[in-house]
Each structure stands twice: as C-alpha cells, then as structure tokens.
C-alpha positions as CSV (number, residue, x, y, z in Angstrom):
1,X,1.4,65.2,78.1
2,X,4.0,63.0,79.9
3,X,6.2,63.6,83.1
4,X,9.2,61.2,84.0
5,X,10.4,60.1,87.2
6,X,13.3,57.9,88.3
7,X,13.2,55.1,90.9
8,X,15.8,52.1,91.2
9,X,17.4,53.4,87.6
10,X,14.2,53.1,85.4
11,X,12.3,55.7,84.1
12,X,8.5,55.1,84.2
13,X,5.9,57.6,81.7
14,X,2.4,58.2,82.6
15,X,-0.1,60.3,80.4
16,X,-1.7,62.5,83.0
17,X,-5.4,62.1,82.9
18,X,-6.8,63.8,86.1
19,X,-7.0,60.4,87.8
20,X,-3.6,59.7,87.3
21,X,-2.1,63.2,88.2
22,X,-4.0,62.2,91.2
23,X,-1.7,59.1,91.4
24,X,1.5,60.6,90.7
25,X,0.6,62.9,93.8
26,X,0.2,60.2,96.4
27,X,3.4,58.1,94.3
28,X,5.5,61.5,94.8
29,X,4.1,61.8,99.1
30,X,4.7,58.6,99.3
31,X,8.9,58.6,97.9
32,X,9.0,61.7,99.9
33,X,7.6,60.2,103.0
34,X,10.0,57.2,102.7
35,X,12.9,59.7,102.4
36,X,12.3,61.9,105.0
37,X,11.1,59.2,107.4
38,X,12.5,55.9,108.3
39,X,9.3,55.4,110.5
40,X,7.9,52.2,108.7
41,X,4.6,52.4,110.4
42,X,3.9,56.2,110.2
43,X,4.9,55.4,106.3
44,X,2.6,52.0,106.1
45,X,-0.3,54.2,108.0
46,X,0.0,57.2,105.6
47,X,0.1,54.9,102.3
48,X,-3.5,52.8,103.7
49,X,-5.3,55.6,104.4
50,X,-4.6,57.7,101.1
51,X,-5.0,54.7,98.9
52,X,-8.4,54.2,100.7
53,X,-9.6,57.6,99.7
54,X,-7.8,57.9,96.2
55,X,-9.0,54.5,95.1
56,X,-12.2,54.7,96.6
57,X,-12.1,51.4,97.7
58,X,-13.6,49.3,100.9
59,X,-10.1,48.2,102.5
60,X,-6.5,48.6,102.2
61,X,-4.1,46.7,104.0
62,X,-0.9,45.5,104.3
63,X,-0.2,42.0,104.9
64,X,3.3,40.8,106.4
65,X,4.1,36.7,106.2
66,X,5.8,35.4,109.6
67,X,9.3,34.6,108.9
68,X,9.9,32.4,106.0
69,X,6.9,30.6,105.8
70,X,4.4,32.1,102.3
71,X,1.7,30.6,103.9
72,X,1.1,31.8,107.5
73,X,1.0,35.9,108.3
74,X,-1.2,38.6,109.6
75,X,-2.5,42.1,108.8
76,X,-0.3,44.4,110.4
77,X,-1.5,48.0,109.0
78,X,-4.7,48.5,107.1
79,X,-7.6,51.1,106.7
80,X,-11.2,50.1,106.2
81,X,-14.4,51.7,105.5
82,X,-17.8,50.7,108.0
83,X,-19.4,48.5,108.1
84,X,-16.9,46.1,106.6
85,X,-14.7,44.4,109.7
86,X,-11.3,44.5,110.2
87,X,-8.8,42.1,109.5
88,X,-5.7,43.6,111.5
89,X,-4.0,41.3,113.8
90,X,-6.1,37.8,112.8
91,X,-3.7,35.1,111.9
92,X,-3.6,33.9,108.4
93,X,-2.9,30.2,107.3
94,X,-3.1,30.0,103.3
95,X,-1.6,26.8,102.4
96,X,-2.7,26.9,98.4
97,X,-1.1,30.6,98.1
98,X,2.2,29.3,99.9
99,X,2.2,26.0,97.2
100,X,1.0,27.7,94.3
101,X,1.6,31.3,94.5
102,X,4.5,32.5,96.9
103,X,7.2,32.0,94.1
104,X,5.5,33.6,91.6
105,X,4.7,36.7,94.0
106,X,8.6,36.7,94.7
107,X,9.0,37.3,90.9
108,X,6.6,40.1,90.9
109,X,3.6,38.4,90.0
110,X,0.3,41.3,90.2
111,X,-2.9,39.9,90.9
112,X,-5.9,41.6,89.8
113,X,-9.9,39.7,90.4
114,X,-12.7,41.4,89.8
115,X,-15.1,38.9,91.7
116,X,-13.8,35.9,94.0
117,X,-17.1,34.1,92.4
118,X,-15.5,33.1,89.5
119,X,-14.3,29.3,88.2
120,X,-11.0,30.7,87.6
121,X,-10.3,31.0,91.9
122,X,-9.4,28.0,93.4
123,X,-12.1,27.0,96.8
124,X,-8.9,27.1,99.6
125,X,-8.3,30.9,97.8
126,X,-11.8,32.0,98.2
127,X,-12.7,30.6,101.5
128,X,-9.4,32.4,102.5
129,X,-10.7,35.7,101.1
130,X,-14.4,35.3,102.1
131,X,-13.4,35.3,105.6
132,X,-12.6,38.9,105.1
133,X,-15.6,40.0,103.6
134,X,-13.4,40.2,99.3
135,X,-15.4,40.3,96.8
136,X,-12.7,41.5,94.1
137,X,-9.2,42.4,95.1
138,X,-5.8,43.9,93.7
139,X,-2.8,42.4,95.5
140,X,1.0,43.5,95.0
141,X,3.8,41.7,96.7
142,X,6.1,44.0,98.8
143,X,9.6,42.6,98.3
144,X,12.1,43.3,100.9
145,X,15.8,42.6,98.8
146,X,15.8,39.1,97.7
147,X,12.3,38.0,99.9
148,X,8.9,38.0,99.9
149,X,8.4,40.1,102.8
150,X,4.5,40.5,102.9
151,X,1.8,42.2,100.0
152,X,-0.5,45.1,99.3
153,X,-4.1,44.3,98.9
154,X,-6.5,46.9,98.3
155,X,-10.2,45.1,98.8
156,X,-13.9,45.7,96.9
157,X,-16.1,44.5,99.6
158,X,-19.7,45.6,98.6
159,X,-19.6,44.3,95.0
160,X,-17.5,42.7,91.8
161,X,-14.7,45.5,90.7
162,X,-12.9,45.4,87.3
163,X,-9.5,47.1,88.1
164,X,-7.6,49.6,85.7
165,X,-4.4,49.1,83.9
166,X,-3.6,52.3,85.6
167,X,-4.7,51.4,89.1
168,X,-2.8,48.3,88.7
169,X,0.3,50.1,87.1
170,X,-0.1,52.9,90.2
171,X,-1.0,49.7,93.4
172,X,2.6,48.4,91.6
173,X,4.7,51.3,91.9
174,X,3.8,51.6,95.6
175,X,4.3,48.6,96.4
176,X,8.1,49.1,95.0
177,X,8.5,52.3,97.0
178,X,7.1,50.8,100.0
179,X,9.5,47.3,99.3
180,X,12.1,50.1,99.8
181,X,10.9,51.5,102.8
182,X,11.0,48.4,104.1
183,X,14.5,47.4,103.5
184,X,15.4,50.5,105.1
185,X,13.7,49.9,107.9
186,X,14.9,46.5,108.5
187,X,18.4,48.5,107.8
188,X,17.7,50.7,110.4
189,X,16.6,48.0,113.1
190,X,19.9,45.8,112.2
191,X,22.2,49.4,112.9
192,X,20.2,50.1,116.2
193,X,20.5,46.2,117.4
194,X,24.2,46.4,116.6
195,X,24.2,49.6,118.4
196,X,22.5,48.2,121.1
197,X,24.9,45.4,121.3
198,X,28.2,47.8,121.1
199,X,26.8,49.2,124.1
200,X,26.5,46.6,126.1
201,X,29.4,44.8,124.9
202,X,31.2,48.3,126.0
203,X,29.1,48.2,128.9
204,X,30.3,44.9,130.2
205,X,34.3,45.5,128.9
206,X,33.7,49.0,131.3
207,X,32.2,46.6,134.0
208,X,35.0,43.6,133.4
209,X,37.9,46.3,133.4
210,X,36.7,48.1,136.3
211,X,36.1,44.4,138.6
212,X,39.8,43.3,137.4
213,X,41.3,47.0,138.6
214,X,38.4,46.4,142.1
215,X,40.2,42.9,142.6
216,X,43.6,43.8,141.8
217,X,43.0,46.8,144.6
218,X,41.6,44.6,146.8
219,X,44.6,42.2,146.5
220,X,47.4,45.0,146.8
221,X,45.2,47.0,149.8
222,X,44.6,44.1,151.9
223,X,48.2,42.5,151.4
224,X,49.6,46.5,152.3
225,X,47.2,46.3,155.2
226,X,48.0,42.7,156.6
227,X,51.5,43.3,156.0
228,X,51.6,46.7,157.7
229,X,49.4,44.6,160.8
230,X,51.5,41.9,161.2
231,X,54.8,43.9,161.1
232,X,53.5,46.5,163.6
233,X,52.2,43.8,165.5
234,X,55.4,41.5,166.2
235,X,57.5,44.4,168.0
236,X,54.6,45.8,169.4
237,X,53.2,42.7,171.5
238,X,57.0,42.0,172.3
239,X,57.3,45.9,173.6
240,X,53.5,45.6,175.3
241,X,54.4,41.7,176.8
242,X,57.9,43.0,178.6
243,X,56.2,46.2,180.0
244,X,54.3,44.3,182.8
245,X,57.7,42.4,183.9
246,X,59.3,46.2,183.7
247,X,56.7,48.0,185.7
248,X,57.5,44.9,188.0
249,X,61.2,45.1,188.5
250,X,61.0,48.8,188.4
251,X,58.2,49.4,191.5
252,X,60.9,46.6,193.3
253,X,63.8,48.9,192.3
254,X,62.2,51.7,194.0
255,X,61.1,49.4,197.3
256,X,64.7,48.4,197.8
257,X,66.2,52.0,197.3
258,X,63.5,53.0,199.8
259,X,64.7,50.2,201.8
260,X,68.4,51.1,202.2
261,X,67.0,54.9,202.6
262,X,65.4,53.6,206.1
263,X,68.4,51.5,206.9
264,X,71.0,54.7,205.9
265,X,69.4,57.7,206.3
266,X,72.7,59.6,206.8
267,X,74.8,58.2,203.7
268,X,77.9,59.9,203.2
269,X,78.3,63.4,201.3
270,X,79.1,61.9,198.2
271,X,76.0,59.1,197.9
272,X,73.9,62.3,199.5
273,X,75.2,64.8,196.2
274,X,74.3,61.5,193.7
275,X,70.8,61.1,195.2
276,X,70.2,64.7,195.2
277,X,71.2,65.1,191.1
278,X,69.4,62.4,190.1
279,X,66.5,63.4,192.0
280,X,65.3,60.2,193.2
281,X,62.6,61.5,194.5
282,X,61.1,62.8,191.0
283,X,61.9,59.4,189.5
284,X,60.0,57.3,191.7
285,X,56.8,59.8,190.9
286,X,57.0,60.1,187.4
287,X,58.5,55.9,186.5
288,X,55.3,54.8,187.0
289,X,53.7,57.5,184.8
290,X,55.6,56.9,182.2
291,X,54.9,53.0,182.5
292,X,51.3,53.4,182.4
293,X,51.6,55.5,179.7
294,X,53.5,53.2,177.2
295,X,51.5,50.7,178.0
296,X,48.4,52.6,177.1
297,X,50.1,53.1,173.8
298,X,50.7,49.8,173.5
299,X,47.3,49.1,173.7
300,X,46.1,51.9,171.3
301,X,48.8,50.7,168.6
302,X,47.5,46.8,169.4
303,X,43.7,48.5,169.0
304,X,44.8,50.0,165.5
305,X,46.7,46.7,164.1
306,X,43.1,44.9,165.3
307,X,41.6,47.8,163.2
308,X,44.0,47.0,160.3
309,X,43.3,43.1,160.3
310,X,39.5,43.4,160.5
311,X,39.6,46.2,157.9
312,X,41.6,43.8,155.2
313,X,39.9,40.5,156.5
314,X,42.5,38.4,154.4
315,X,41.4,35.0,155.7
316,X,37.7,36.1,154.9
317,X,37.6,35.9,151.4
318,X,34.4,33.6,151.8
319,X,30.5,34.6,152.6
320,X,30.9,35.3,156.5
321,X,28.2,36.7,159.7
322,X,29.3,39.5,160.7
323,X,28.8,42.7,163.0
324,X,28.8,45.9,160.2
325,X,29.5,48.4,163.3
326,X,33.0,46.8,163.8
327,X,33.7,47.4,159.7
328,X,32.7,51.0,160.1
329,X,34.9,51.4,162.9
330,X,38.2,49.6,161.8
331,X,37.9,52.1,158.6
332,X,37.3,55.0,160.6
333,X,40.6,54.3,162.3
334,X,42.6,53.6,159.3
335,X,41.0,57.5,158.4
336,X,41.6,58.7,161.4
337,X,44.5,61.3,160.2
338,X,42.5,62.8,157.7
339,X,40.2,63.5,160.2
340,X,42.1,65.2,162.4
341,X,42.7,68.9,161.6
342,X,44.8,70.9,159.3
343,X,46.2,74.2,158.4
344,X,43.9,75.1,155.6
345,X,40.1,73.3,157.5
346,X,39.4,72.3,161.0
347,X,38.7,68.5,161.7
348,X,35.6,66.5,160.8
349,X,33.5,65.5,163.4
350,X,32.2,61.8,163.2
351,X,28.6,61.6,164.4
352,X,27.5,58.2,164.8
353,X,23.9,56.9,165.4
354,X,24.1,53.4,165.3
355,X,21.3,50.5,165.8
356,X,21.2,47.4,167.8
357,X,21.7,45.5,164.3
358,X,22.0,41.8,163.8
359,X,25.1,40.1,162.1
360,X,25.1,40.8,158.1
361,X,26.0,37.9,155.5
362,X,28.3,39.2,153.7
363,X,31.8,39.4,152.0
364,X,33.3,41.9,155.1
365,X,36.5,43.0,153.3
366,X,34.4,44.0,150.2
367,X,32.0,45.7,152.2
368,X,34.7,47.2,154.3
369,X,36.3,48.6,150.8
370,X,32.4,50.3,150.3
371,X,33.0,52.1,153.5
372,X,36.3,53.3,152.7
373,X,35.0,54.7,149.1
374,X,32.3,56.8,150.5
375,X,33.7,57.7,153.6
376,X,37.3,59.0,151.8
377,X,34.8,60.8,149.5
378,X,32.7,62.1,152.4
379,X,36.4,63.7,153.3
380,X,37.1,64.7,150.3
381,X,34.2,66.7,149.7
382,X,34.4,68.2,153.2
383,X,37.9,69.0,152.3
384,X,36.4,71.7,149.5
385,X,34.0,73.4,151.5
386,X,34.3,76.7,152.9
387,X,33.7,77.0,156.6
388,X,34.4,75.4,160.2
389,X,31.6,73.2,160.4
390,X,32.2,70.0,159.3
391,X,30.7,66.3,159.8
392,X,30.2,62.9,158.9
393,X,27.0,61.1,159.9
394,X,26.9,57.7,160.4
395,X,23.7,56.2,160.7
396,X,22.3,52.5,161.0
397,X,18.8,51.0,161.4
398,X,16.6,48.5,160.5
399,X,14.3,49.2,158.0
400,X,11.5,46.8,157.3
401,X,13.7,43.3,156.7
402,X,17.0,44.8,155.8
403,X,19.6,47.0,157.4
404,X,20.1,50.5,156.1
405,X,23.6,52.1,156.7
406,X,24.0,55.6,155.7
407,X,26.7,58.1,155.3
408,X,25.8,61.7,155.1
409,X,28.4,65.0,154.9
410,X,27.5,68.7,154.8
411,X,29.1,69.3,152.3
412,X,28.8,71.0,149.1
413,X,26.7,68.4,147.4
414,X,26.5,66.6,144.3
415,X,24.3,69.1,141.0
416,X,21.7,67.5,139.8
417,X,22.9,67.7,136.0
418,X,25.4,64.5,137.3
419,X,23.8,62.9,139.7
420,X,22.7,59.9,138.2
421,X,26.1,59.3,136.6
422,X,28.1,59.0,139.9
423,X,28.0,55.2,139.8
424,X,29.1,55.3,135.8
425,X,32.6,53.5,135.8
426,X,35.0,56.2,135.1
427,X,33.0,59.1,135.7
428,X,34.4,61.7,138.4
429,X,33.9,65.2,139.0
430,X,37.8,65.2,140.5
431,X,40.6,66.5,138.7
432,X,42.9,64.2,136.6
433,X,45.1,62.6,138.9
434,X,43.0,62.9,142.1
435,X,40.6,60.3,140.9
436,X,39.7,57.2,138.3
437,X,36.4,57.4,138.6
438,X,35.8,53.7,139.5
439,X,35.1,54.3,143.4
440,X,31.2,54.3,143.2
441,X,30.9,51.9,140.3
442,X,33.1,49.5,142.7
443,X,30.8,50.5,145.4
444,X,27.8,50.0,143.4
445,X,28.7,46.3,142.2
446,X,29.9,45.4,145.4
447,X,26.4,46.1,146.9
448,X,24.3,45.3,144.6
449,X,25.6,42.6,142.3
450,X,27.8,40.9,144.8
451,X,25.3,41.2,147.9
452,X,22.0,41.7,146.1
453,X,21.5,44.8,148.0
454,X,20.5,48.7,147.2
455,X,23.1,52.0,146.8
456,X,21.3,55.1,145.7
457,X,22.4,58.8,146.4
458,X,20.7,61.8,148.0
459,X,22.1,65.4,147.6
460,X,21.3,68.8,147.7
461,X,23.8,71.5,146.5
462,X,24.8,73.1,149.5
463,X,23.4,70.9,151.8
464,X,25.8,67.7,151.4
465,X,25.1,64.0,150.2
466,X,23.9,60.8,151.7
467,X,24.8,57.9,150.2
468,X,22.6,54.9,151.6
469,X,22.9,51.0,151.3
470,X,20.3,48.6,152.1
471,X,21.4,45.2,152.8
472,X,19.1,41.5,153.6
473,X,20.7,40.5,156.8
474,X,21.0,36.8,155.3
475,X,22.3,37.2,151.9
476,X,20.3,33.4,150.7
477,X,22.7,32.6,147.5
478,X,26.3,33.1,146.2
479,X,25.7,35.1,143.3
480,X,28.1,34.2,141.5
C-alpha cells in the first residue's frame, strides 16, 4: 500500500510499514503545525520532542549557524534523554565542517554515521562531536531560501547506530518542512520590523506635523499678542501720562472758581442762573471721581498689556530664570472673560494655592502656551457640566527636587477607556471644529521633551481632572 502527499510541487510515496505510518503521522503534525502556526519555536520544540520519542533516540536538536559564517553556531532548541548533557546554548566553532562541508550541506547533502570511531571521520569532526557526548549521528541541513540557515541532528549517545533508508528519508522531509517554517518565520519578523518601522516613521511624521502646527501657533499667538500689547499700550500710556497734568489743572480750575466765589459772592442774576445750571457745586465733587477713576483704568489696562507681554515673551525665545506664578497669572488674565459668567453657567472660581517657589529654567512663552492649553480645557470642560459650582484649582509646591504645578476642575472628568490617549496627537473627545486634537500632545512635548520634565493626568468621572507637571528648577542642558 502507498499514500501520496504534495509538498513544494513533488509528490513523495512511502509503503506504510507500521514504523513509517508512524512517520507520516508526525510528517503530517508537523505540515499542520507549520500552517496553523507561525510560532517558529513552539514548531522547533514540538518537532524535538516527537522525533526523540518516535526515533527513539538519545538527542535531537536543532543547530542554527550565526550569520553567514558555516563554521561558528549554537544549539538553539533540542530535547535530550538523562543522563546525556545538554548542548543548548554552548557556542560552536567547527572550522573543518565550514571548509569542507557547508557547501555541500547548502546542496542538500544528508549525513548519516553510525559510529564517530571510524577512519572515515576526520579528528577536528570527532573532537567536535565528542564534546557532545555522539557516538553515531543523522544530520539534515535546514535551508532557509537560498542559505544554509542551521541543521537537524538527531544524536546515538550510548552506542554505534546504523540508521535506516527510511529514517533518513523521514529526518529529510522534516528538515524540508521545517526549512519552510523557517522562511516564514523570518517573513513574518521582516513584516512586523517593517511594521514597526511604519509606526514610528508615522509616529514621528504625527510628532514633526504637530511641532511645525505648535511653532507656527506660537509664531502667529505671540505676534497677535505683542501686537495687540504694543498697540494698546501707545494710547494708553499717552491717556494714563496726561491724566496726572489733568487732575492738576483741573483741582487749580476749581481753586480759582472758588477764588472769585469769595471775591463775588453776589455775581449778577445772569452769572448766578449759569452757576446754578451747571451745578458747579456737583462738578467739583464728582471731577475728581472721575479722574481717579480713569486713572485706575489706566492702570488696570497697563496691568493687562504687562499681562499680554509676559504671556507672549517675544524677546524670550532663549532658556531664561523665571518666576512660574507670574506665567500663571498673565494667562489667567488673558482668560479672564471666559471666566466671568454667562447666561447658560455661572463663573468659575479660580482657587489658587501657590508655594514660595524658586525661579524655573525654562522656555517661559512655551510654558506659558502649557498653561493656556490646560487651563482653556479646564474651562471648557467646566463649560459642559451641569450645576453652579464651578472651580479651577491652582496649586504649586515643591516636591522633592522639582516643582509640581497642578491644575485641577470639577468637572465631569475624563473615562477611563481614553485616558491614556489624551496626549496622542490628534486625539480629542471635542466635536469637529471645536478642537484639533494637538493641545495635550503640544503640552506633553513641551514638558517633557523640551524641558525634560513630567505631564501625567488624574481623573475621576464625575469628580473632574488634574493635570500635573513636574519640572527640575535648573533645566542642566538644551535638549535640543
């Protein structure tokens, strides 16, 4: 009787005698392993320890050369019987196989010795082989395309062994289906490394795109912002610089009109009806109100344009010490109108509990565009709760050597099923057109990348979110 199977386009018979039926068995789990399977070691591990039973041998292993070189390899998958040793993991240096064998093993050379004590195996061979405790071995090359990738050797350790056409014919075709095992392996690895590599090369285009949109923001925010300053400021220091000299000529106004009031206190009917329309006697109360209250509106709109400048820091591109309060601050102006109250919520209340810090390295308008993200998103989220109470948190300390700086709502909170995305670029929970998604992956490169610092989130759904950052007070190196 004869059964046919295919493999690679060739048709191979076998007459079943009981020992080969036995063969075709472990052939058939072994095709069947390698196509349901592209785990080369569970496959190499499976095939070791079947051949060890069905053979009844002392060791099988499989041996895999290092690279290119025919001569040098280890043992990386065997199974052995006690008390022989085993030989995984021991390097292997085998000059006289690499000179006199390798190509021939390439070709598909089978070697088959019965005893390693015979004239016929060279010294360098034996010694090789004694090592291991071989006294007759079968040995298959496993061919990986168009290289010799390693071999199958199934080893007699006790005594002398004179091996079958069929055992050789069966250790062969093994050998084949494993060679294709371990193409696909090596087929698999080369799609997951060029996996891995579209990922981070998308990784870093998502990072390069999302920098280039950060600096082109920072540009067009802080030029807005220093523009908007220095235009405010111009008529407003001219306003605020004239309203000294006006309070001036106005309280000697009123001193000379009291004046002539002594001199004439009986003016005639007409002067008498003027005075009394005007009423002289409001203006000279209320003038000096008004004075002192354009000039304290001066000195708020002066106190926002300072805000403005020190928010934008234009002419502190560079590495600079710093006091982190005053960034805080200057952006909580600039957000001071969403904070105030509308139809449809009540206002926010800012709670701050800030530290005696020290000046912070760092690059202030950056970190002063950190503190705009979260704090805008603090609002936001504020925005969509239901309720009256509403607050920011603002809280600084020390903490070990660095200064922590965090920024807590009560708001709805952030689920845990997206949590750890919220620093992904592009990822946002707002609707299209209320968001790009590139806030908190700004936020998170500024921090950590550009000032070697910490961001990380806490949140509890219906309890709000704290976003923290933990910065080294000297930053010791540019990193870039």
């Amino acid at each position: 009787m004869t059964l046919t199977w295919n493999q690679a386009g060739q048709d191979v018979r076998c007459h079943l005698s009981s020992d080969r039926l036995i063969y075709y068995r472990l052939l058939t789990e072994v095709i069947s392993k390698i196509r349901s399977s592209l785990d080369l070691e569970t496959i190499l591990k499976t095939t070791v320890v079947q051949l060890l039973e069905v053979l009844n041998t002392d060791r099988v292993a499989v041996f895999q050369f290092n690279s290119d070189l025919a001569w040098h390899g280890e043992v990386i998958c065997e199974d052995v019987k006690s008390p022989w040793k085993p030989a995984s993991s021991i390097q292997v240096y085998d000059h006289c196989f690499g000179e006199q064998f390798a190509a021939e093993y390439l070709k598909g050379r089978i070697s088959a010795i019965p005893d390693i004590y015979t004239p016929q195996i060279s010294d360098c061979h034996r010694e090789i082989l004694a090592q291991f405790q071989v006294r007759a071995n079968l040995v298959t090359p496993l061919i990986k395309g168009n290289e010799l990738w390693g071999l199958l050797c199934i080893h007699e350790c006790g005594k002398s062994r004179n091996w079958t056409a069929t055992e050789i014919e069966f250790v062969s075709q093994i050998s084949q289906q494993l060679g294709v095992a371990i193409q696909q392996a090596d087929l698999l690895e080369k799609t997951k490394k060029q996996a891995q590599e579209l990922r981070q090369t998308l990784e870093q285009l998502q990072s390069t795109q999302a920098q280039i949109i950060q600096n082109e923001k920072m540009v067009s925010l802080g030029n807005l912002v220093a523009g908007v300053a220095h235009e405010i400021n111009n008529p407003v220091s001219f306003i605020h610089g004239n309203l000294s000299y006006i309070q001036e000529y106005a309280k000697d106004l009123l001193e000379l009109l009291n004046d002539y009031q002594q001199t004439y206190p009986d003016p005639e009917a007409e002067l008498q009806e003027s005075l009394e329309d005007k009423d002289v006697e409001f203006i000279q109360e209320d003038l000096q109100k008004i004075l002192t209250s354009m000039k304290s509106g001066t000195e708020r709109i002066k106190g926002i344009v300072t805000s403005l400048r020190n928010f934008s820091r234009m002419d502190e591109a560079q590495m600079k010490s710093v006091d982190i309060h005053e960034g805080i601050d200057s952006t909580l102006v600039i957000l001071n109108h969403r904070l105030e109250g509308k139809e449809n919520r009540p206002e926010i209340l800012i709670i701050k509990d800030y530290g005696d810090l020290p000046l912070i390295d760092c690059y202030p308008a950056q970190l002063n565009q950190v503190f705009m993200y979260l704090l805008s998103n603090a609002i936001d989220a504020l925005d969509e709760k239901i309720g009256n109470d509403r607050y920011i948190k603002i809280k600084t300390e020390i903490e070990g050597a660095n200064v922590r700086i965090s920024i807590a709502d009560n708001g709805n909170g952030i689920p845990e099923s997206i949590r750890s995305q919220v620093f992904d670029p592009f990822f946002t929970t707002k609707p299209p057109g209320k968001g790009t998604g590139l806030g908190l992956s700004i936020c998170y490169t500024i921090v950590v990348e550009k000032h070697q610092g910490r961001l990380w989130c806490d949140s509890s759904p219906g309890e709000g979110t704290r976003f923290t950052i933990e910065l080294q007070p000297e930053l010791s190196n540019d990193p870039d």
